[in-house]
Wavefront OBJ file of the C-alpha trace (Angstrom):
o trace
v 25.560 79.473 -46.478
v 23.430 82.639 -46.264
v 20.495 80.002 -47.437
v 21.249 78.127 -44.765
v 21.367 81.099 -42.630
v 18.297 82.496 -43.203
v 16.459 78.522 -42.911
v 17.840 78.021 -40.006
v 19.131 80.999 -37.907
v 16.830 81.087 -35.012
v 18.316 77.476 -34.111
v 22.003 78.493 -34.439
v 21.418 81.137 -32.371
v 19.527 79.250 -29.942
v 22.287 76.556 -29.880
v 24.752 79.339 -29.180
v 22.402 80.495 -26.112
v 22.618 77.097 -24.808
v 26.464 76.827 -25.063
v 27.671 79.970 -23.517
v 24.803 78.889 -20.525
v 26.591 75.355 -20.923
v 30.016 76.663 -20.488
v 28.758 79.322 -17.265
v 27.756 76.207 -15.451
v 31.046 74.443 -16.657
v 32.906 77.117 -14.884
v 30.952 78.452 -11.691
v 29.596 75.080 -10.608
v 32.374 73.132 -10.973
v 33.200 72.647 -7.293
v 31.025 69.167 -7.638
v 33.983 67.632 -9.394
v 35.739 65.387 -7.324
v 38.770 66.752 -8.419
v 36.946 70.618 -7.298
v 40.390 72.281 -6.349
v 38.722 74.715 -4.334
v 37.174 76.029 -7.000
v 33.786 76.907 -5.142
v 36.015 78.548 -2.407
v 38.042 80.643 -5.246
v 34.666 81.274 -6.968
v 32.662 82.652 -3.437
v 35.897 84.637 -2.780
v 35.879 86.657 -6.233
v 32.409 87.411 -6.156
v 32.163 88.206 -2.303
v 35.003 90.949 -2.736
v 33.943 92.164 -6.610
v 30.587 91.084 -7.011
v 28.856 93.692 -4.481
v 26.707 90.991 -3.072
v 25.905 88.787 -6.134
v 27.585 85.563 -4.963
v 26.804 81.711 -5.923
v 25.822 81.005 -2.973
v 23.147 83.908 -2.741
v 21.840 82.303 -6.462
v 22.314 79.330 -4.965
v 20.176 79.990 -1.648
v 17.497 82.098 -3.694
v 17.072 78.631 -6.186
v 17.720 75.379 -3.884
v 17.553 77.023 -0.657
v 17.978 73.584 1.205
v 19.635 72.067 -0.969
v 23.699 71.203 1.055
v 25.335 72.342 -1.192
v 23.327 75.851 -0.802
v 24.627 75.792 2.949
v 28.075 74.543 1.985
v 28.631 77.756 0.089
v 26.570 79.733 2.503
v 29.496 78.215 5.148
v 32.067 79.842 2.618
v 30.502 82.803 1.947
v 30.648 83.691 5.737
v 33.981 82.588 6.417
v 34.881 84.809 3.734
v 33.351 87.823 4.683
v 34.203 87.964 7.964
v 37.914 86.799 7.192
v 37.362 83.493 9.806
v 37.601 80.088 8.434
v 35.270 78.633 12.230
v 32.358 81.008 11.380
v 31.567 78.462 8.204
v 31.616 75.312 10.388
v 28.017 75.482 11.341
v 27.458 75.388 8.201
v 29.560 72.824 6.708
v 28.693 70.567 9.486
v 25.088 71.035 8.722
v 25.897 70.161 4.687
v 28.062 66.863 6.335
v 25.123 65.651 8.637
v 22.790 65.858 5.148
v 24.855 62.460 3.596
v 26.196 64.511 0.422
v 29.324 62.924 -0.884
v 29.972 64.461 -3.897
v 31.859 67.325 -2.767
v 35.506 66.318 -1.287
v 35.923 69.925 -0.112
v 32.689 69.828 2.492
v 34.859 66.791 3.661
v 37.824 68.151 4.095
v 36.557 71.179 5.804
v 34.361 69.319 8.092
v 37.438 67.826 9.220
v 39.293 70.906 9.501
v 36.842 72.435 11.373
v 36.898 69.716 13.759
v 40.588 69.709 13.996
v 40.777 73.438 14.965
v 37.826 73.251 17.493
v 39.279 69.960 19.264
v 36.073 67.940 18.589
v 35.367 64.343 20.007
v 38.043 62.562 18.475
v 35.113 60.024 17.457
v 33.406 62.491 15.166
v 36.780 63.332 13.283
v 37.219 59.795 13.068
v 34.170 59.642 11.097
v 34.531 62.243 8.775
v 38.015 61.074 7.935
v 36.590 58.263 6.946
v 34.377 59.079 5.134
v 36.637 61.190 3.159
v 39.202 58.329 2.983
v 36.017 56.153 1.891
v 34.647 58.493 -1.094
v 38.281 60.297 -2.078
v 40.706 57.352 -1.585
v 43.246 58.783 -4.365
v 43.253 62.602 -2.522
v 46.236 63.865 -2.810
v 44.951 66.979 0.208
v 46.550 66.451 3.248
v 45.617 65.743 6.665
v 46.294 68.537 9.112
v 47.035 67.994 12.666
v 47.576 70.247 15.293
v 49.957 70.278 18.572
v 51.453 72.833 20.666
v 54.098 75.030 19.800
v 57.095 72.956 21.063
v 60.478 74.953 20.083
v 62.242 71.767 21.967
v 61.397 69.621 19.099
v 64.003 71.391 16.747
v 63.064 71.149 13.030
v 59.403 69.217 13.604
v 58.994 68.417 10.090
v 61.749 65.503 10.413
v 60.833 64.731 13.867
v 56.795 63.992 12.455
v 58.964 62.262 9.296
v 60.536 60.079 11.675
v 57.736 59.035 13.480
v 55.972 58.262 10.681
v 58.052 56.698 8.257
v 56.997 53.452 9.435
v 53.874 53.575 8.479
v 54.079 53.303 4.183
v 51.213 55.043 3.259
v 51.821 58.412 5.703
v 54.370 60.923 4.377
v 54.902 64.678 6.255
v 55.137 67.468 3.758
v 55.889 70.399 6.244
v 55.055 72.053 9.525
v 53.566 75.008 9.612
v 53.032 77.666 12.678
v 49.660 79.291 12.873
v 47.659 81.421 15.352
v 44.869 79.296 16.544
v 41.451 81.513 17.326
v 42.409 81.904 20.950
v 45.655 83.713 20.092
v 47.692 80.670 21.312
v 50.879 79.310 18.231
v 49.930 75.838 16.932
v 52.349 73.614 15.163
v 50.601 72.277 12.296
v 51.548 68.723 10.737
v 50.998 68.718 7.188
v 50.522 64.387 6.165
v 49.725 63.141 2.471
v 47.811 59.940 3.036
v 47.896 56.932 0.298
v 44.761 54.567 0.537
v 40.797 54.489 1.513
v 41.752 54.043 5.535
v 43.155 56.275 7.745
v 43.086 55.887 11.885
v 43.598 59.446 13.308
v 43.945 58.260 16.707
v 46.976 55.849 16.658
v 48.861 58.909 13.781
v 48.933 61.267 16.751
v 49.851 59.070 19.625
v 52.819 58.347 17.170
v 53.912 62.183 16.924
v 52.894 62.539 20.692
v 55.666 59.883 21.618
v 58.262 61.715 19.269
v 57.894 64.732 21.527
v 54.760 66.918 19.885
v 52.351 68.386 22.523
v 48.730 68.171 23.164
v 47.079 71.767 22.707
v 45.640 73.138 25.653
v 41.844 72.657 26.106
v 39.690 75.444 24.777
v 38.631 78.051 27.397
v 35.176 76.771 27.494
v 35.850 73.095 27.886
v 35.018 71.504 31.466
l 1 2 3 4 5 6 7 8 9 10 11 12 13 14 15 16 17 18 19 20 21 22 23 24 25 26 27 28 29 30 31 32 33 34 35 36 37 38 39 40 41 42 43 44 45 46 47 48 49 50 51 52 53 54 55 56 57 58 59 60 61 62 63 64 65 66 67 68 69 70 71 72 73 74 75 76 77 78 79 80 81 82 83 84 85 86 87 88 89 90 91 92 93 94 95 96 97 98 99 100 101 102 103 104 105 106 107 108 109 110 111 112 113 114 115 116 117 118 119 120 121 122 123 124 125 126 127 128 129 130 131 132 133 134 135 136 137 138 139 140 141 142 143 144 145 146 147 148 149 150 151 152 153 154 155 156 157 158 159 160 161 162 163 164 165 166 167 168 169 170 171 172 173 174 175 176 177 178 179 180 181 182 183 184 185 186 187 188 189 190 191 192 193 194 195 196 197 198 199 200 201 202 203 204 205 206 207 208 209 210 211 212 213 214 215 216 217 218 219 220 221
């Protein structure tokens, strides 16, 4: 062994160099799994509030600086330090608009972002899509939002109800949240089965079991 050692020691420690870079990139980059589980959002989040300012997306900006996923986690990074999931939408839309696929959680916030901001139902459309398209198996689920309706009762059967019919839509929960304008929003939690997914005809469904439209934002015509 200590023959062996001394022949080749400069490549065993080089080879244990390369594996303990290996497993870094294993961990911090792993948010380009399909199967990412947040973990670029849990990863921004650790750094942003222990890292005094040495974040992946600053290493990331400094190396690919226009690279999407760069301005993915650049979306996260402000959301995070301002506390304000719609300040990263810029940014995740811009990341969307660039044709990068790999990363289901750009999706998914695209779509939330939408959601929240009551974009043209046409563009949520297409990023559901998409996301149905690339992530057909996701088990996330689709979050729609109404008004606060206390006449509905318990809204998490009412939205089960209305969708049962469907086979491949099933409502995990409601959930009340503050929207940015201060207004309650009822919040319909759906797990989707299958690669298609029509937004449009899913909330005319919850609409006719008594849901409400949210009011138009305060800048809208």
């Amino acid at each position: 062994m200590e023959q062996f050692l001394r022949r080749y020691g400069i490549l065993v420690y080089a080879l244990g160099i390369l594996v303990l870079l290996g497993s870094w990139e294993v961990v911090t980059l792993q948010y380009f799994n399909t199967d990412g589980k947040d973990y670029a959002w849990e990863l921004e989040k650790r750094n942003t509030f222990q890292g005094h300012g040495v974040t992946l997306s600053r290493s990331m900006q400094e190396l690919y600086p226009d690279n999407a996923d760069t301005i993915y986690l650049q979306g996260l990074q402000h959301a995070l330090a301002r506390n304000d999931f719609l300040t990263g939408c810029q940014y995740y839309m811009e990341a969307y608009d660039s044709g990068v696929s790999h990363n289901e959680d750009l999706f998914y916030y695209v779509i939330d972002c939408l959601e929240r901001q009551q974009g043209e139902p046409e563009m949520l459309q297409q990023a559901v899509t998409a996301w149905r398209r690339n992530y057909p198996h996701s088990r996330k689920e689709l979050k729609l939002r109404f008004a606060d309706s206390p006449a509905l009762g318990n809204p998490s059967k009412v939205a089960a109800r209305a969708l049962e019919g469907s086979g491949r839509l099933h409502v995990t929960r409601c959930k009340k949240q503050t929207d940015a304008n201060g207004l309650i929003v009822l919040v319909v939690y759906i797990q989707v089965s299958g690669p298609v997914l029509e937004v449009a005809p899913v909330r005319q469904q919850l609409l006719d079991a008594g849901f409400q439209r949210r009011p138009a934002p305060p800048d809208s015509p």
